[in-house]
N, C-alpha and C positions, 0 to 999 in steps of 0.2 A: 134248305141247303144244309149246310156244318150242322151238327147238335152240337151245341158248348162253348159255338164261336161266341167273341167279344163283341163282333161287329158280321153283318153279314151284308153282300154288296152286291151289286147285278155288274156282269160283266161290263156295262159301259161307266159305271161308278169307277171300277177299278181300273178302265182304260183311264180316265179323266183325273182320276187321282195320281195316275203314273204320268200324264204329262205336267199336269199342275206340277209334282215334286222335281221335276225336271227341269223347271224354270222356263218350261216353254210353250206355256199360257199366260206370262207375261205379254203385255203389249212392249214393244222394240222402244225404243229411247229414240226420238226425233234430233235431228240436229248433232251435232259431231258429239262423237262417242269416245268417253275418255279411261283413265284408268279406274275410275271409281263404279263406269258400268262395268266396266271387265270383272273388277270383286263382285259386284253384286251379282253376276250373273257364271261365276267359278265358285258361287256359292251351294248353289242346288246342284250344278253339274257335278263338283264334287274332286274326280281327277279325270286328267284327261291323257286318253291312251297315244301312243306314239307311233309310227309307221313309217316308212320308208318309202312307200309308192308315192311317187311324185303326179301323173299320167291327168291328176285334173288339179289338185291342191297336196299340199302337205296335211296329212288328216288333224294333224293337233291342233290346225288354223281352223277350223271348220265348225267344228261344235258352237265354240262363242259367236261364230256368222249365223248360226240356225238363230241364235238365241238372240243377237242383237242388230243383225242386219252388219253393214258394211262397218269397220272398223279397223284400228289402223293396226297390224300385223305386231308391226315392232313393239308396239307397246303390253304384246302378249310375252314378247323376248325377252324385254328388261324385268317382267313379271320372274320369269327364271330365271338370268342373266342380266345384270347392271354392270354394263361398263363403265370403269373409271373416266373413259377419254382419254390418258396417257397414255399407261403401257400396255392396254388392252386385255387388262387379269379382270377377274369378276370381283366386286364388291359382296363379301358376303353377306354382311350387315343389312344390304339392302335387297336380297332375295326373297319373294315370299313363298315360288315354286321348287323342289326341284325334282330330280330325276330319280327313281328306283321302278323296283317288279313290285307296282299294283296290282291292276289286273294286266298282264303283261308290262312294256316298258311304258312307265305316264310320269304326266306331269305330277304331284302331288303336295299338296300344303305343305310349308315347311315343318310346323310343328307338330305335324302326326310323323315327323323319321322316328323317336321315340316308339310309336305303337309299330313299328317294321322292325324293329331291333331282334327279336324274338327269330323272326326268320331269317334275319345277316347270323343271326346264333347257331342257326340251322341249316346253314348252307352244304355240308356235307352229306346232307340228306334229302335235300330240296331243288337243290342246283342242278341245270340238267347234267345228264348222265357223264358226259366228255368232260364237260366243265369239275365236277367233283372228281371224276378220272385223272386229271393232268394235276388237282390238288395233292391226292392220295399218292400215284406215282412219280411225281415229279416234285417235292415239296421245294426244293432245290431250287427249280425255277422259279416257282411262284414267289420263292422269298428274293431274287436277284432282281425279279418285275417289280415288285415292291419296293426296294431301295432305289431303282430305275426311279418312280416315281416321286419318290421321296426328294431323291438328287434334282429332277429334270422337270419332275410336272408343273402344267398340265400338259402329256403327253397322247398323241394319237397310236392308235394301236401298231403302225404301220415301224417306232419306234423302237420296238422290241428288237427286232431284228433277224425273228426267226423268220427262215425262208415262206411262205405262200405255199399250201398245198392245192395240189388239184384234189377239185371239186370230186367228191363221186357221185354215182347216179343215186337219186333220189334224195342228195342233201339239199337243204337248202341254204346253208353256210360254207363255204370253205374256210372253217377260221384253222389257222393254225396253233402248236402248242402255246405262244405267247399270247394271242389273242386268248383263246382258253384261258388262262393262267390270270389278266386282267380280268375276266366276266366273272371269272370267282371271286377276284378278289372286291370286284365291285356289287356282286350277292353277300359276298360277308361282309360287306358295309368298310374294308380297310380303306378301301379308294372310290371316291365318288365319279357323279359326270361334274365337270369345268363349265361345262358348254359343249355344244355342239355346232361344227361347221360345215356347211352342205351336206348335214345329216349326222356327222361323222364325230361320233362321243371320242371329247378328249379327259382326261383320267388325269385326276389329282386327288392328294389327301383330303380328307375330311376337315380338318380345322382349317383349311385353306381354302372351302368354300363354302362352307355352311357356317350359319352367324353361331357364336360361340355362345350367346345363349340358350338355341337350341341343343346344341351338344352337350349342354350343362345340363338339361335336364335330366329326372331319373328315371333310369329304365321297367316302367313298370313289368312286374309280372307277366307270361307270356297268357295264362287267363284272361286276366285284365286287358292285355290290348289286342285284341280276339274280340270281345264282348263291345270292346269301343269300335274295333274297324264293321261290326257287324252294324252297332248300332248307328254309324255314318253312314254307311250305305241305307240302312232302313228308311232312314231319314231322306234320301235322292230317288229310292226306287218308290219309293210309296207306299205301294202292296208287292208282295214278294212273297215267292215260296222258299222254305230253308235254301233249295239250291241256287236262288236268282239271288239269297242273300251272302251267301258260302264263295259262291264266282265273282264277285264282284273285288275281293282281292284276292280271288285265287287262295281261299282257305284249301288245309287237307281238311274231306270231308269229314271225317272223324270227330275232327276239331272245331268245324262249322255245327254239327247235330249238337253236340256235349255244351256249346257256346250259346247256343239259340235256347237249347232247351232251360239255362241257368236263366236268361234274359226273361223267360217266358215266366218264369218261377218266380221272380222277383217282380215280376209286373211291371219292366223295364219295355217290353212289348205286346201287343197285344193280338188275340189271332183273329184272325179276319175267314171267312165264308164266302169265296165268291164263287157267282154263278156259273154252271159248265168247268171249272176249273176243278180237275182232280185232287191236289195236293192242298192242304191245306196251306194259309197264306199267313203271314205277320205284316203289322203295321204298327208305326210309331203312335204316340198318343196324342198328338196335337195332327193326325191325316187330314189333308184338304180334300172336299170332293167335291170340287165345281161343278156345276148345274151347267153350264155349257164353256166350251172350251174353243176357240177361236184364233188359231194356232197355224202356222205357214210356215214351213222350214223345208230345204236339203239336208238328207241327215246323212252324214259321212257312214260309211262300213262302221266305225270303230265310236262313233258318239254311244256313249253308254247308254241313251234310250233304244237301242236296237242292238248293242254289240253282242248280247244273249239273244241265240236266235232261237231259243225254243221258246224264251220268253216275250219275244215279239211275237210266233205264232200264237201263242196263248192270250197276250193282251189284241193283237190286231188280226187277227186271221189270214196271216200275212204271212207264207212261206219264204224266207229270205235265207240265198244263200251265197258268200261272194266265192265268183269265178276266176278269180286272177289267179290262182294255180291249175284251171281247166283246162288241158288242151284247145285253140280256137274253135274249130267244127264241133265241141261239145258245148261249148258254152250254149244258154237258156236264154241268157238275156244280156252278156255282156261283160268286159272284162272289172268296169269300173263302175258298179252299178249304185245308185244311191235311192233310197226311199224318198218320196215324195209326202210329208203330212201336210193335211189340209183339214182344218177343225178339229174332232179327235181320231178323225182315221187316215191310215197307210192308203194314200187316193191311188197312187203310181211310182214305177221305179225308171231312173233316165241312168242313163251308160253316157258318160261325160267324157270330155277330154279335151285338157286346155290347147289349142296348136298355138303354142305362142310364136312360132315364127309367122304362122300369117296371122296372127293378134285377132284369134277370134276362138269363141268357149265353142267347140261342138258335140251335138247330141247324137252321139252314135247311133243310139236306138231311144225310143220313147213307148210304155209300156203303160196300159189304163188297169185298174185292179177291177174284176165285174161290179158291174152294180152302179157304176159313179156315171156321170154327166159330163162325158169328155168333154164339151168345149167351155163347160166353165172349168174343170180340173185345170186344162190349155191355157187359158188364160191367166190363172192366178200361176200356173205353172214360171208362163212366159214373162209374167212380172219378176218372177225370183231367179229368173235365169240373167236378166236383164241387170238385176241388182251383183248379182254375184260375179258375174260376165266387166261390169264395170270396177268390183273390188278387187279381183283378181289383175287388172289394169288391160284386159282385151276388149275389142274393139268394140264387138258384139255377138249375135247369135247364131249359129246355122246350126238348122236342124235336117238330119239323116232321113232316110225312107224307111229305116228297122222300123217296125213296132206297130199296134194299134191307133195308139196316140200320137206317132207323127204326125198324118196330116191337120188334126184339128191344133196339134201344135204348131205348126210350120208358120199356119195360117194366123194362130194370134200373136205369134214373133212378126210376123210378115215379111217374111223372107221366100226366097227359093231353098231348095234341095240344100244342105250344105257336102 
């Protein structure tokens, strides 16, 4: 393999090391599941990405269900958000999540806002395009949004006042100048999320919701906290190539090479030689590589074991791509598709979707990967439908006729057609 590597690995080492760092070769916790699994197990995950598609789950519920089986939602909320019970403001003091641009919008430990600062510093350059546009041209607003806030928060976007534009073709936002004007303000770190209500980020200052010992701390060096967010991710992806470690908060890659390479220097990481794998790989110094891996989960679009999709082709041989911006007659396999693990491989992919008016989970489509043993895949499948089916509070299963894997799923659901 590598000449020079630290460590050198067979592809299924560095499959098994990537789900071990993942926390999802853990066996599940029996018995009612509390806030202390929730840390332990938002510990290997790391941050957890945000989404809006509602169509089977809220994606930032999902991750900790792969990792820990059924558990109680709310107690993911008060992790970001602690209500007083009075007046319904957040308790800063007692948050340990909150909200910024990780790898897109995530939940994120409280105490790495510090290592994000660098890029609230950077936001005229980093921010997207429209967003830095209505900063540049409109500075006027941005500062009237701001005192908005300052007076009135925590306020919804919808407060500003400016009119709603139409949508154009090919956006996928309509926001308008005020909405603009807060998304900056909330990339340069002036205005945080409050909470959020049926998805919908409400905006307030910063000392008014993040505990003010965080805020106290010092803003290191924008090196420095580069080097840490690298080496947090090293530490959840396992093995990693610069770029699966660069995306993981959305580094500019300049900045990911120049960081990696310092880390590497110092002996802070170490490179790794895996099998088939073109790019050379790094791994923290304490890398797990379990001998076998015994592992059952749904994994959301967005759970960070799969949300890099070339690095899921590379660790599972698993083409994965979501289609919910496909037109329907295009789609491949589905609007809502979720991987299927079972030991250490991607066994199959199911197209979900909650009908909670008739209080039941259904399998749009059910898809077998070559090679597996569809009626045992079926069954351990139908066990975790059955779990998730009852977490989500629907009734039970029905499974669709799309796919390979339908019938031998239908059959260990035991059901009809749904």
């Amino acid at each position: 393999m590598g000449e020079g590597a630290d460590i050198e690995l067979s592809a299924g080492q560095a499959r098994r090391a990537a789900i071990a760092a993942q926390g999802l070769a853990r066996a599940r916790p029996r018995g009612r599941v509390d806030v202390r699994h929730l840390r332990r197990a938002l510990d290997p995950l790391g941050i957890v990405q945000l989404d809006s598609v509602n169509v089977f789950s809220r994606s930032h519920y999902m991750p900790l269900f792969s990792r820990l089986g059924p558990y109680p939602r709310e107690t993911l909320d008060l992790l970001s958000v602690h209500q007083d019970g009075q007046d319904g403001r957040s308790r800063a003091d007692r948050r340990e999540l909150f909200e910024y641009w990780g790898h897109e919008a995530s939940l994120i430990p409280i105490d790495m806002q510090p290592l994000l600062r660098w890029r609230m510093a950077r936001a005229d350059e980093l921010a997207w395009a429209g967003v830095a546009r209505v900063a540049r041209e409109e500075p006027g607003l941005v500062r009237r949004v701001l005192r908005l806030v300052r007076e009135e928060g925590p306020i919804r976007a919808a407060a500003v006042g400016v009119p709603r534009r139409q949508r154009q073709a090919g956006e996928m936002w309509n926001w308008n100048a005020g909405k603009k004007a807060l998304e900056y303000l909330f990339f340069s770190g002036q205005v945080t999320a409050e909470r959020r209500v049926n998805f919908e980020r409400l905006y307030d200052l910063p000392e008014r919701v993040l505990p003010g010992a965080v805020l106290d701390m010092p803003t290191p060096p924008e090196a420095e906290a580069q080097r840490e967010l690298l080496l947090f991710a090293a530490r959840r992806l396992g093995v990693a190539t610069e770029p699966d470690l660069g995306d993981y908060f959305r580094l500019p890659r300049a900045d990911s090479k120049a960081r990696l390479a310092e880390l590497v220097e110092a002996g802070a990481l170490r490179t790794v030689a895996v099998e088939g794998w073109r790019a050379p790989a790094y791994a923290p110094h304490d890398l797990a590589v379990p001998r076998r891996v015994r592992a059952r989960a749904l994994l959301s679009p967005f759970d960070s074991m799969v949300w890099a999709r070339e690095r899921t082709e590379r660790l599972f041989d698993f083409r994965y791509r979501i289609e919910i911006y496909v037109p329907a007659p295009k789609r491949v396999f589905g609007y809502y598709v979720l991987p299927f693990l079972l030991g250490d491989r991607l066994v199959a992919r199911i197209d979900l979707k909650s009908d909670r008016q008739a209080g039941v989970l259904r399998v749009v489509g059910a898809f077998a990967e070559p090679k597996v043993e569809a009626d045992e895949v079926a069954r351990e499948l139908a066990d975790e439908l059955r779990l998730v089916s009852t977490w989500l509070g629907l009734g039970g299963v029905a499974v669709g006729r799309k796919g390979d894997l339908a019938g031998p799923l239908r059959r260990a659901v035991g059901g009809a057609a749904g």
